[in-house]
SETI-110825 format. One line per 3 residues: number of its first residue (from 1); their letters; for each residue x negated, y negated, z of N, C-alpha, C. Coordinates in nm, 2 decimals, padded with zeros to 4 digits. Last residue first. Layout:
NUM> A> X,Y,Z,X,Y,Z,X,Y,Z; ...
//
This chain:
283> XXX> 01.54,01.16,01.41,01.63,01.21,01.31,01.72,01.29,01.34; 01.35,01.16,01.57,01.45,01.08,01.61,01.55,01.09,01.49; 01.13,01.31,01.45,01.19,01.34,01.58,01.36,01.27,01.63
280> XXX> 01.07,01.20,01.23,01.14,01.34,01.19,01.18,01.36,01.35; 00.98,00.92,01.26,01.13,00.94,01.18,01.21,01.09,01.19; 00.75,00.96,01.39,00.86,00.90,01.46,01.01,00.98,01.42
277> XXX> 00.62,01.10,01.15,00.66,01.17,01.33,00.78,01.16,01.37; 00.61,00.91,01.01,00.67,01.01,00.99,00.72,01.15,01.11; 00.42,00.68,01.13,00.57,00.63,01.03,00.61,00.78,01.09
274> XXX> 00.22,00.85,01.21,00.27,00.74,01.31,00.42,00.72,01.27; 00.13,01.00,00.98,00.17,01.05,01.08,00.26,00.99,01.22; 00.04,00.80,00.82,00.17,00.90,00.77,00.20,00.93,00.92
271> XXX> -00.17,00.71,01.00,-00.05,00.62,00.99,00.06,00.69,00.93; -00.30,00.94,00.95,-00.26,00.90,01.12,-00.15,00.81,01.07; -00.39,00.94,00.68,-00.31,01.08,00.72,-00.25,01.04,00.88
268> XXX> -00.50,00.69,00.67,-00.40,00.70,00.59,-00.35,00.84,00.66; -00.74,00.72,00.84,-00.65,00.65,00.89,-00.50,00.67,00.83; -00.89,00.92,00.67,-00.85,00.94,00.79,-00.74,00.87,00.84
265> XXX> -00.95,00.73,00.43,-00.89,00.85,00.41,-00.82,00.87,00.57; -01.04,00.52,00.59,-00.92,00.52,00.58,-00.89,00.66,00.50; -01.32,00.64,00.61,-01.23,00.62,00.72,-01.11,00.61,00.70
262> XXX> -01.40,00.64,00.36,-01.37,00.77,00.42,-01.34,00.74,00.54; -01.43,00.36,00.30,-01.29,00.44,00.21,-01.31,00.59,00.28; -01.66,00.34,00.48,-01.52,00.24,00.50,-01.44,00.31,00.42
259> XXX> -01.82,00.45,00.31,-01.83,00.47,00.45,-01.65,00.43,00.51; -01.88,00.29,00.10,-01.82,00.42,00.10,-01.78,00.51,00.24; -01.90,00.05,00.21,-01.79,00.07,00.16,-01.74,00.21,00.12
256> XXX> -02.20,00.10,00.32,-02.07,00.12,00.35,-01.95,00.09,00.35; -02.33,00.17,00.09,-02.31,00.26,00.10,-02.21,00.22,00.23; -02.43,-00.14,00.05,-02.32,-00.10,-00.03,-02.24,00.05,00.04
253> XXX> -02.51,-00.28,00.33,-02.56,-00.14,00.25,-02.41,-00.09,00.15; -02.47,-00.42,00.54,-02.51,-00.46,00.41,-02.50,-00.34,00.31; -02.20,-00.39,00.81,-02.32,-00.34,00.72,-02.37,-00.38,00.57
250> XXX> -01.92,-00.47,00.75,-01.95,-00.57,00.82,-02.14,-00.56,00.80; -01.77,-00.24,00.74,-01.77,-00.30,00.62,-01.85,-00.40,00.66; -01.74,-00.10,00.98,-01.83,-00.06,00.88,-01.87,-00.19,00.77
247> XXX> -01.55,-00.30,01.14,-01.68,-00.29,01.19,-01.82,-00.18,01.05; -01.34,-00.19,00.98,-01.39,-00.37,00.96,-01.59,-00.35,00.99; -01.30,00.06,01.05,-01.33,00.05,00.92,-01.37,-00.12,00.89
244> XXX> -01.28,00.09,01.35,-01.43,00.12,01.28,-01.41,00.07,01.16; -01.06,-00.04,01.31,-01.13,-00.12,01.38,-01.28,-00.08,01.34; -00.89,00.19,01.17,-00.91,00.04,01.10,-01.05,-00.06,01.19
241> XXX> -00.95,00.36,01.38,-00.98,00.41,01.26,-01.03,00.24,01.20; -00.78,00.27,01.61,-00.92,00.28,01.66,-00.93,00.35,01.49; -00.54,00.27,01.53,-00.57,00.15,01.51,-00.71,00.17,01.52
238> XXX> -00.47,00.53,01.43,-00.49,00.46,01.35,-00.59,00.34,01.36; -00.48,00.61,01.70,-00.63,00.67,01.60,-00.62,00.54,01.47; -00.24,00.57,01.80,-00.42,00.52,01.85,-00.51,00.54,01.75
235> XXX> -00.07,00.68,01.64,-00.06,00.55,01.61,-00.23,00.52,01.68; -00.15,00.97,01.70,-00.17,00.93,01.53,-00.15,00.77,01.55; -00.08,00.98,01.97,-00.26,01.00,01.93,-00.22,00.94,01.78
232> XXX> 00.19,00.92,01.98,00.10,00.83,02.06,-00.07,00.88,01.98; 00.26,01.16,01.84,00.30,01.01,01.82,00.24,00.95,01.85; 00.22,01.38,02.04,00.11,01.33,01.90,00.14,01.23,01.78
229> XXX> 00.36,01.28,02.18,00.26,01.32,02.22,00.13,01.30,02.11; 00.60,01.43,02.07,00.61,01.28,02.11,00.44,01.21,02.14; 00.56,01.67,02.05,00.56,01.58,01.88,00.54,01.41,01.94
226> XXX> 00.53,01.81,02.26,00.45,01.79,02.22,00.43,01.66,02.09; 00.74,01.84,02.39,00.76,01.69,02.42,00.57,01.69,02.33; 00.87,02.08,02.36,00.79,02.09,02.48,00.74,01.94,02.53
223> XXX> 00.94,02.14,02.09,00.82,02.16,02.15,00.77,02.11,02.22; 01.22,01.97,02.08,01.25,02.12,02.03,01.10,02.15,02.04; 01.23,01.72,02.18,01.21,01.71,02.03,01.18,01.88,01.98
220> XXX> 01.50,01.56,02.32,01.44,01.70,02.31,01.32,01.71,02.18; 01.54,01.28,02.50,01.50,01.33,02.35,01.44,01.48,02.39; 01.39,01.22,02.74,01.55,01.18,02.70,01.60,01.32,02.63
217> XXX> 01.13,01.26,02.77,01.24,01.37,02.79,01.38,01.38,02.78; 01.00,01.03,02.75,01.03,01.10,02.91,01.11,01.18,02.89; 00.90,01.09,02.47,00.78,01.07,02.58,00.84,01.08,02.71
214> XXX> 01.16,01.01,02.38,01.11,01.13,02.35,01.00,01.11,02.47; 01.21,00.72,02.42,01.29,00.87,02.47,01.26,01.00,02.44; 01.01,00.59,02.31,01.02,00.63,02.44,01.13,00.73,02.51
211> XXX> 01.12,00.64,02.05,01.00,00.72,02.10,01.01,00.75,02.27; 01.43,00.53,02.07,01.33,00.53,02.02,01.22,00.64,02.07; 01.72,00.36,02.08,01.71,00.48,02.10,01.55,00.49,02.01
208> XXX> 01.47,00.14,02.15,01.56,00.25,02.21,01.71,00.19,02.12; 01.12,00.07,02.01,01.31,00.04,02.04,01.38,00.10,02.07; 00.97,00.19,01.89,00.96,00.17,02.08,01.11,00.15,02.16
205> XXX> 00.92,00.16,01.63,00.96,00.33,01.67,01.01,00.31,01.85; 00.83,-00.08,01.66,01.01,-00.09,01.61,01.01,00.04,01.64; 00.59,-00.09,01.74,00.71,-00.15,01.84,00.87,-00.16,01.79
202> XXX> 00.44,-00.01,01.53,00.46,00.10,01.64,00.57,00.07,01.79; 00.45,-00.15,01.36,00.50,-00.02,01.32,00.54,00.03,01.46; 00.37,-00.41,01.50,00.50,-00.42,01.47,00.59,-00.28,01.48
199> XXX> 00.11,-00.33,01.58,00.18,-00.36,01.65,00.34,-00.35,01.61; 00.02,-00.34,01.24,00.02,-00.18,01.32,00.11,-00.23,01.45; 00.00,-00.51,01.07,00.11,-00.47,01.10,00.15,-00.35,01.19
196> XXX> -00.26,-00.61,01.17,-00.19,-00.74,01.16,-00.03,-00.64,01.18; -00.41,-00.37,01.06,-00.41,-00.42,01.19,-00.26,-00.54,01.25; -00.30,-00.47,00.77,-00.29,-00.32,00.83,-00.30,-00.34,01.02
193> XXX> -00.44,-00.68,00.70,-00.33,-00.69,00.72,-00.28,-00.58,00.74; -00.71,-00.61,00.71,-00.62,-00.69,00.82,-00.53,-00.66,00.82; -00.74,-00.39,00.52,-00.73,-00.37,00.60,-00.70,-00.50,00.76
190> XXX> -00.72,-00.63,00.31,-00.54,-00.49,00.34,-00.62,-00.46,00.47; -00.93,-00.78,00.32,-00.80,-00.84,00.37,-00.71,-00.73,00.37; -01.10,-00.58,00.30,-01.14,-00.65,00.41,-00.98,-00.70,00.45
187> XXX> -01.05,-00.56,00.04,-01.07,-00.45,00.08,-01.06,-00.53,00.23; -01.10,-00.83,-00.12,-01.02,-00.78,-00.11,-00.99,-00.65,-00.06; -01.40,-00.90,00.04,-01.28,-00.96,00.06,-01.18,-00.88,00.07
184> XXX> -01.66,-00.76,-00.09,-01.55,-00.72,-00.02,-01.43,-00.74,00.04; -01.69,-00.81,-00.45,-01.71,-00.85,-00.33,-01.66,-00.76,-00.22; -01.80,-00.56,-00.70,-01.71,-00.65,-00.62,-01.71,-00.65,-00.48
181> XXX> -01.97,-00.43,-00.80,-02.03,-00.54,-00.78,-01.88,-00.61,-00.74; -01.86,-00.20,-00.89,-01.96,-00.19,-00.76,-02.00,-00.32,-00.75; -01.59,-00.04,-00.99,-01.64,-00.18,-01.01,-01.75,-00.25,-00.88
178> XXX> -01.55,00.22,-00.98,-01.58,00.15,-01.10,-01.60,00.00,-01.09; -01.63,00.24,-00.66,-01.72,00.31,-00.72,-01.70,00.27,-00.91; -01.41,00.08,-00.58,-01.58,00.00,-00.62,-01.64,00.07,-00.64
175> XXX> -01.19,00.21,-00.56,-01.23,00.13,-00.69,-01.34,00.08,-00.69; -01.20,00.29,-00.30,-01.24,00.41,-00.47,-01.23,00.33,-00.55; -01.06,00.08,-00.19,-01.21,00.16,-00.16,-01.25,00.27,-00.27
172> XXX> -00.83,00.10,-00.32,-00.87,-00.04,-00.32,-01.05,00.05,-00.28; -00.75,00.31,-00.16,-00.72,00.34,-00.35,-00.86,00.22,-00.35; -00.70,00.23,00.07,-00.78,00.32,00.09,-00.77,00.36,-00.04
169> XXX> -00.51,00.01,00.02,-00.66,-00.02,00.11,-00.75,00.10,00.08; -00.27,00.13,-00.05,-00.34,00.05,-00.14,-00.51,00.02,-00.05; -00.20,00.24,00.23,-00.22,00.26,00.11,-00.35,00.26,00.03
166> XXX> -00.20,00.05,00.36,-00.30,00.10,00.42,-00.32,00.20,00.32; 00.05,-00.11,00.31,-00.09,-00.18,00.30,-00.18,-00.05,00.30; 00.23,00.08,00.28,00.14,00.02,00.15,00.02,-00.02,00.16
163> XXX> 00.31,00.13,00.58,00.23,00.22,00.45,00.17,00.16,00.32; 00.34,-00.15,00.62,00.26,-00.04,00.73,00.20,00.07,00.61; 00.57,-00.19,00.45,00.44,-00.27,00.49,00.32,-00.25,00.54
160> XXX> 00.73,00.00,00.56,00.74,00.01,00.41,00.59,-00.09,00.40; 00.81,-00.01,00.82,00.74,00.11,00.78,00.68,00.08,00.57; 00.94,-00.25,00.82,00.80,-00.24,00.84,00.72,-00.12,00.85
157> XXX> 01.19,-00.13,00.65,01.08,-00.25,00.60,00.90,-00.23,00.65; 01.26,00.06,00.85,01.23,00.08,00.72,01.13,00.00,00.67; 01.29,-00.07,01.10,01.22,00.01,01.07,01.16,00.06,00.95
154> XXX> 01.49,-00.25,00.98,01.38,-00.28,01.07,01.27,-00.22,01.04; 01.69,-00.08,00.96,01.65,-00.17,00.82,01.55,-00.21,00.87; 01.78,00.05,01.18,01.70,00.09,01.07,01.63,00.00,00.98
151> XXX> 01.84,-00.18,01.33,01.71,-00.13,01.36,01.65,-00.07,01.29; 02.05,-00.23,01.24,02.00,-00.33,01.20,01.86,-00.30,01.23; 02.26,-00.04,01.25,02.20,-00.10,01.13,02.08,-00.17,01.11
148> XXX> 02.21,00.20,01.52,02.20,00.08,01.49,02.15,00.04,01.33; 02.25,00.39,01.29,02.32,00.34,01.39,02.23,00.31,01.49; 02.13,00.50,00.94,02.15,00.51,01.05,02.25,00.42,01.15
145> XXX> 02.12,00.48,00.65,02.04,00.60,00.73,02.08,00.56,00.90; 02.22,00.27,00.51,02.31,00.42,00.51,02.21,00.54,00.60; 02.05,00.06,00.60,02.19,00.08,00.67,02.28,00.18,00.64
142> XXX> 01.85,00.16,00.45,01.87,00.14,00.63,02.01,00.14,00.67; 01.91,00.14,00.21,01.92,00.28,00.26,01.90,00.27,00.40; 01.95,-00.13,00.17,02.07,-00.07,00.16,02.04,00.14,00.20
139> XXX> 01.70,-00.20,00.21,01.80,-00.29,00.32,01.89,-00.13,00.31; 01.60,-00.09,-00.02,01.54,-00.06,00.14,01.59,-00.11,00.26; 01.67,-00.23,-00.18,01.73,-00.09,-00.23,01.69,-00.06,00.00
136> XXX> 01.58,-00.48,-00.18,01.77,-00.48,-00.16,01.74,-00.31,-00.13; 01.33,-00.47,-00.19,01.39,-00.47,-00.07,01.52,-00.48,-00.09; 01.35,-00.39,-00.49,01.33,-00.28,-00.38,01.33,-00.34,-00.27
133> XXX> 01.28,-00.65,-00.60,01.40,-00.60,-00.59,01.40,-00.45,-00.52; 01.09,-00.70,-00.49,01.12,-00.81,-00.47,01.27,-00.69,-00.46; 00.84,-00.54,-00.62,00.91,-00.53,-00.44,01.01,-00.62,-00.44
130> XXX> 00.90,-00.65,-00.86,00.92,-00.51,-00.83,00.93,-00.49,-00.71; 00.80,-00.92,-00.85,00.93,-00.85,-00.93,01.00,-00.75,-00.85; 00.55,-00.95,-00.81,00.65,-00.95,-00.68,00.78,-00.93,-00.73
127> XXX> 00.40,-00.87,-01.04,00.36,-00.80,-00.93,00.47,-00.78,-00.80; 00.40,-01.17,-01.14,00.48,-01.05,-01.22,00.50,-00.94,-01.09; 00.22,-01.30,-01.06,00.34,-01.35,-01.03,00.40,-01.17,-01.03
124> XXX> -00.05,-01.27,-01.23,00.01,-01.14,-01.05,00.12,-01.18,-01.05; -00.05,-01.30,-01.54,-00.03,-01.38,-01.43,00.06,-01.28,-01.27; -00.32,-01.18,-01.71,-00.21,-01.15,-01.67,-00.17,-01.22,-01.54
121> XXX> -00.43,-01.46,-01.94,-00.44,-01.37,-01.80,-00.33,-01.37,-01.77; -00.49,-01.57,-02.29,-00.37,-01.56,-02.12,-00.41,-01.44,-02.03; -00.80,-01.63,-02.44,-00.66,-01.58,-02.44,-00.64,-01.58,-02.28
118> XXX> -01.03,-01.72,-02.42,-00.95,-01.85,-02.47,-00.77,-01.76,-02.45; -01.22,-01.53,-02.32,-01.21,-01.66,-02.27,-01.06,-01.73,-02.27; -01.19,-01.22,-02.36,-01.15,-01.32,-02.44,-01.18,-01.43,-02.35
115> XXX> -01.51,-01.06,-02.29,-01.41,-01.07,-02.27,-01.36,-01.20,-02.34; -01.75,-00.79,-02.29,-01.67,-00.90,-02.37,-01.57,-00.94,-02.29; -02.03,-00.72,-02.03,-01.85,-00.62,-02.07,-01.83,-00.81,-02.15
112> XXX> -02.37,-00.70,-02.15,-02.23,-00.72,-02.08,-02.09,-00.70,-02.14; -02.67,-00.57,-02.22,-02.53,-00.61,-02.29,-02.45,-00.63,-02.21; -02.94,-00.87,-02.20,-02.83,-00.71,-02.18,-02.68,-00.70,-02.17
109> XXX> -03.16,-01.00,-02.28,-03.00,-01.01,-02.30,-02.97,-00.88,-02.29; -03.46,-01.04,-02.16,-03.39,-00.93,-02.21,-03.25,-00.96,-02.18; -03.64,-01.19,-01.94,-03.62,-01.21,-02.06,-03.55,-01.13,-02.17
106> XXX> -03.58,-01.11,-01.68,-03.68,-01.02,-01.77,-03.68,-01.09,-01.90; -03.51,-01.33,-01.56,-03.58,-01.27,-01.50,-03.68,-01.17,-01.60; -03.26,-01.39,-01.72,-03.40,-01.49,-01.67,-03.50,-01.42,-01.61
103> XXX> -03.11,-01.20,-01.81,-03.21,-01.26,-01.88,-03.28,-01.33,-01.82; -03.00,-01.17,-01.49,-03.09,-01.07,-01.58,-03.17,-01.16,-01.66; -02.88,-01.41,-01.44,-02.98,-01.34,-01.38,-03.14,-01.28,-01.48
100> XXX> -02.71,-01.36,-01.70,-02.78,-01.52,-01.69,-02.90,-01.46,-01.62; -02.58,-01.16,-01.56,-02.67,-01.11,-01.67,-02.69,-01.22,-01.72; -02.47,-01.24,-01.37,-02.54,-01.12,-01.36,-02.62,-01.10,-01.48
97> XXX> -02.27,-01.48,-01.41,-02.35,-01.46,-01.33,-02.48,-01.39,-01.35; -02.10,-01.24,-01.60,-02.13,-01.34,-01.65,-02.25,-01.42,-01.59; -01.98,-01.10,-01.37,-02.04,-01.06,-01.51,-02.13,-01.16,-01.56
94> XXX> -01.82,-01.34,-01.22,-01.95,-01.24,-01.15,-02.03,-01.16,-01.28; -01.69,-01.41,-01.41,-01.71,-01.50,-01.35,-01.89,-01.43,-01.34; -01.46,-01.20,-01.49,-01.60,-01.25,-01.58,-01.71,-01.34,-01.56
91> XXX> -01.41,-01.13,-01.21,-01.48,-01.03,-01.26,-01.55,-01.09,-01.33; -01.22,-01.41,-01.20,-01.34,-01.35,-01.10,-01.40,-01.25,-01.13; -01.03,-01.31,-01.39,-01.10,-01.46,-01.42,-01.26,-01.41,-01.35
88> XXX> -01.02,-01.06,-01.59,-00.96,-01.10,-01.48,-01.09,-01.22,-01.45; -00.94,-01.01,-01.93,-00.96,-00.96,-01.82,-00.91,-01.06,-01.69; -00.84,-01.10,-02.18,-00.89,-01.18,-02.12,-00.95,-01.16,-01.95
85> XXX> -00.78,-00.79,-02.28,-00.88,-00.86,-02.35,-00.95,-00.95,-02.28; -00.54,-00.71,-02.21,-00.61,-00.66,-02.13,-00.79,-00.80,-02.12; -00.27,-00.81,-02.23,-00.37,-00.88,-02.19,-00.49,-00.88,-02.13
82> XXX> -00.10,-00.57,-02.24,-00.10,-00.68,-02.39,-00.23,-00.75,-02.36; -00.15,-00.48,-02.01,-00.23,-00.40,-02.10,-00.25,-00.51,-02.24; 00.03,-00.62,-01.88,-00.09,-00.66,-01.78,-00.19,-00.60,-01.95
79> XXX> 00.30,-00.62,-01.94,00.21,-00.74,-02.02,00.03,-00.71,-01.98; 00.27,-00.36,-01.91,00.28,-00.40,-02.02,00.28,-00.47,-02.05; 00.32,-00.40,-01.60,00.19,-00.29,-01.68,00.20,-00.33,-01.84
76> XXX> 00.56,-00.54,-01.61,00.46,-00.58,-01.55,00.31,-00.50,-01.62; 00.75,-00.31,-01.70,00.71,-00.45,-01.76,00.59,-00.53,-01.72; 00.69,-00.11,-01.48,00.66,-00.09,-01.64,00.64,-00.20,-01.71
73> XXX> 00.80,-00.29,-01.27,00.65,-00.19,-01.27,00.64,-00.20,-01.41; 01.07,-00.32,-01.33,00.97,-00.41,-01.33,00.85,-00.39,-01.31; 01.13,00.01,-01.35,01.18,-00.14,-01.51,01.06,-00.22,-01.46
70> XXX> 01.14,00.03,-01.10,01.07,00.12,-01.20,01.03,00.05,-01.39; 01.32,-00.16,-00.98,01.17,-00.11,-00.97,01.03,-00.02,-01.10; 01.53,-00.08,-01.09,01.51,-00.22,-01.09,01.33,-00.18,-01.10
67> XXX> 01.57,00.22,-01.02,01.54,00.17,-01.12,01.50,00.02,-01.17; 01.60,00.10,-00.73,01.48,00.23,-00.77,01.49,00.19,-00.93; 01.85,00.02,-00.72,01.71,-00.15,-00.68,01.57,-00.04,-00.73
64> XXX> 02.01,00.19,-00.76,02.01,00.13,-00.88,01.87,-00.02,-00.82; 01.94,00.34,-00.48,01.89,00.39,-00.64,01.89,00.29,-00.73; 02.05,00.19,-00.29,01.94,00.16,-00.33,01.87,00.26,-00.48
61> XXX> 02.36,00.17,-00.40,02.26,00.00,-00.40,02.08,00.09,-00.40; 02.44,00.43,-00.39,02.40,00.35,-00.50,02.34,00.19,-00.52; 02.25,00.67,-00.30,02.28,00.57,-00.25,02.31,00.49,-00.35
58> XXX> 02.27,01.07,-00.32,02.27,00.92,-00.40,02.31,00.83,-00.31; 02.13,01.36,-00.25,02.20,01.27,-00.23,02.19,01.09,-00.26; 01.96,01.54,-00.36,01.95,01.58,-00.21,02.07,01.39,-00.14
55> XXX> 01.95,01.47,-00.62,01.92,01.63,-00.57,01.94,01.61,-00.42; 01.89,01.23,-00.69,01.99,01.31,-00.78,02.05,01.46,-00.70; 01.70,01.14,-00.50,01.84,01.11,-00.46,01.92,01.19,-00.59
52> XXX> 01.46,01.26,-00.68,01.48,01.32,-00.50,01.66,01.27,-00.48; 01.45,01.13,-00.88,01.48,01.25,-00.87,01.51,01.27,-00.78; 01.44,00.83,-00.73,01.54,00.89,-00.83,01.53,00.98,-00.85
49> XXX> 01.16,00.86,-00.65,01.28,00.87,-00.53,01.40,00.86,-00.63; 01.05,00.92,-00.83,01.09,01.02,-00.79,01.16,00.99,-00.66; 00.99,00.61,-00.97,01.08,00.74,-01.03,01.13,00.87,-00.93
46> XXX> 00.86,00.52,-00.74,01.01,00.48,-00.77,01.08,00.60,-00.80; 00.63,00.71,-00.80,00.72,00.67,-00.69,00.85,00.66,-00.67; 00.56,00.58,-01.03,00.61,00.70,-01.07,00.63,00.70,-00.92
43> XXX> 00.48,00.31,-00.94,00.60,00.34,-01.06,00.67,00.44,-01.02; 00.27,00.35,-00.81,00.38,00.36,-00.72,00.46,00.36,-00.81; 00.11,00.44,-01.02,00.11,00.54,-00.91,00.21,00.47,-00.85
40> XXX> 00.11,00.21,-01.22,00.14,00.33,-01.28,00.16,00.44,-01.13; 00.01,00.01,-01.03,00.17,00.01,-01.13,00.15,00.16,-01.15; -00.23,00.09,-00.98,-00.16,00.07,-00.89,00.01,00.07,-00.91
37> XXX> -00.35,00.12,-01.23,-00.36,00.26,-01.15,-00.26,00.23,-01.07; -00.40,-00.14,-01.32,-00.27,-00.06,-01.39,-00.27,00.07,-01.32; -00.52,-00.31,-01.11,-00.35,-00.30,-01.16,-00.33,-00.20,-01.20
34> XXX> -00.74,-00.15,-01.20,-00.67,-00.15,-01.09,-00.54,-00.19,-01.05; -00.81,-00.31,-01.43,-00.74,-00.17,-01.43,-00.72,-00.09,-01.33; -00.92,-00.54,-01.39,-00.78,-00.55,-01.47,-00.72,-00.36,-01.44
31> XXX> -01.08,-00.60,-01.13,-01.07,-00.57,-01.24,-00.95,-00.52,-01.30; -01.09,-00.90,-00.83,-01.05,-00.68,-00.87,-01.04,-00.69,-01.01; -01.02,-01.08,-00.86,-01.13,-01.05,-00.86,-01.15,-00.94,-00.87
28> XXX> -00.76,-01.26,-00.82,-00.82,-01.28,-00.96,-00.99,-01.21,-00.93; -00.59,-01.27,-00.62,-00.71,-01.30,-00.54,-00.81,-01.31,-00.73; -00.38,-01.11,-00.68,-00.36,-01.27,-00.67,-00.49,-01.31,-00.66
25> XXX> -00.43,-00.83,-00.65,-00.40,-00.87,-00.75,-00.38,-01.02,-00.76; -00.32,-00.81,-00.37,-00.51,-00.79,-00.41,-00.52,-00.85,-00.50; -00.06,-00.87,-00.33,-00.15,-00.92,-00.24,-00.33,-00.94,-00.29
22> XXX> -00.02,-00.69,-00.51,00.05,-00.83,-00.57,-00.08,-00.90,-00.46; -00.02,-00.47,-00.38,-00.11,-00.45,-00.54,-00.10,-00.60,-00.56; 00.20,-00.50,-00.21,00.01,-00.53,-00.16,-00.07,-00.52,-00.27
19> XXX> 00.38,-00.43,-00.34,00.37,-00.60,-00.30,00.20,-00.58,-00.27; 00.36,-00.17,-00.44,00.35,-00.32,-00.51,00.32,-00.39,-00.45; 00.37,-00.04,-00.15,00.22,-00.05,-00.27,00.26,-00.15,-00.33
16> XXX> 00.63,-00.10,-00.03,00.54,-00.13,00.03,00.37,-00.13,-00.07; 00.74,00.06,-00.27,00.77,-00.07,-00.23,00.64,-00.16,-00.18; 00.68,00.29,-00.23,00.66,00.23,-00.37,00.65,00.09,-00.34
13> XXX> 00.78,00.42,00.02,00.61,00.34,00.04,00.59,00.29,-00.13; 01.01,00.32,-00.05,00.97,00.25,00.06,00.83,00.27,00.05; 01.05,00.53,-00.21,01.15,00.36,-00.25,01.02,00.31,-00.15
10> XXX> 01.02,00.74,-00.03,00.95,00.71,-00.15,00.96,00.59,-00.19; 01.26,00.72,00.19,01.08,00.74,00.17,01.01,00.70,00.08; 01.46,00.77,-00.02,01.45,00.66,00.06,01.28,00.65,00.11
7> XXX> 01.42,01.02,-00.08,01.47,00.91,-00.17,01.41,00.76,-00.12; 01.40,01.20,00.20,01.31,01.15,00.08,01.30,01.06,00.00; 01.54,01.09,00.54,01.54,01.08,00.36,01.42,01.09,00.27
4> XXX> 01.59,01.08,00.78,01.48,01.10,00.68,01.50,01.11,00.57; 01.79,00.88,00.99,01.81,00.96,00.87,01.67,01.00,00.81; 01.88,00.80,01.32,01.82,00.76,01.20,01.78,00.87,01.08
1> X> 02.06,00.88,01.49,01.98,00.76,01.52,01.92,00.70,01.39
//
């Protein structure tokens, strides 16, 4: 019905991290080196779904979309670094803000982070390179992973959406411990768009041949119909996880953003679990 693949795994949640690093990264208010944690951790992604297919079997459309990826990550991180200088428009904005404040209040210029004004910002464009060409590689290992074609590729993608966002959401919450004076927006919008995709994640595992053949016993899943079982708890939890995690963020108290990135720690091991369940029973 459908294939597990590591190669293909990996491609997929690399995938799924760019584009949502592209999603935060557009908004011009996250700090320049959050990109580069975000390129540099799904990069090496890419990369190892190229180790993993050397060793456990080659696709060639989607390996050679794995190094597309890996090329356009790297290029991307290396204009993002050529440019470090003019930072990110909305950081110097809010910087800048804060220490007008400051001086007015105490009469004391304190030091603030430089930045070039007059030089180029890295333009996010760049950011959709890299998923852009990793959805060829993620069409092309759906349709070498399974029967129905068209379900895998289904499943793939929106597993690939499903994981990044929720990803990147729960990286995106450890970043305001270096950048504490950013808004919440961009943390606020992955986790929508995480809710936004959870219906989908959990209506393409529904498709038959699917889950529900596990849950009546179609499907053997070799314990008793237990794995199907804790399909259904890891997709609820997710969603009941994200819903506390808006409802935290919604408190004044800086302290809960830290509150909110220890929920999605949780949510991130339910939604692996939701994607990955599925795939190893119906495999």
């Amino acid at each position: 019905m459908i294939d597990l693949d590591a190669a293909s795994f990996l491609l997929q949640w690399a995938v799924g991290g760019l584009f949502f690093t592209w999603v935060t990264t557009r908004r011009r208010e996250v700090g320049i080196g959050y990109g580069w944690m975000m390129r540099i951790t799904f990069g090496l992604m890419a990369l190892a779904s190229l180790l993993a297919s050397h060793f456990l079997g080659s696709v060639p459309v989607r390996d050679a979309a794995a190094v597309g990826v890996v090329l356009a990550t790297g290029f991307a991180l290396l204009v993002s670094v050529q440019r470090k200088a003019a930072g990110v428009r909305g950081q110097r904005e809010v910087v800048e803000r804060r220490s007008a404040r400051v001086a007015a209040m105490t009469g004391i210029d304190r030091d603030e982070q430089r930045f070039d004004k007059d030089g180029p910002e890295f333009p996010p464009a760049l950011d959709l390179i890299a998923p852009a060409i990793g959805i060829v590689g993620l069409v092309a290992a759906g349709i070498d992973a399974g029967s129905p074609a068209w379900l895998s590729v289904l499943r793939i993608l929106v597993g690939a959406a499903f994981l990044g966002s929720i990803t990147d959401a729960m990286l995106l919450g450890h970043w305001y411990l270096v950048q504490p004076g950013l808004a919440r927006g961009p943390l606020l919008e992955l986790v929508r768009w995480t809710q936004w995709i959870w219906p989908f994640e959990v209506a393409v595992m529904l498709i038959p041949v699917g889950m529900v053949s596990v849950l009546n016993g179609t499907i053997d899943d070799h314990y008793g119909g237990i794995l199907g079982w804790m399909w259904v708890t890891c997709a609820v939890t997710t969603l009941g996880l994200l819903i506390v995690t808006r409802a935290a963020l919604r408190e004044r108290q800086y302290s809960a953003v830290m509150a909110a990135t220890g929920l999605l720690y949780l949510a991130i091991l339910t939604a692996f679990g939701t994607d990955l369940v599925a795939r190893a029973v119906l495999s």
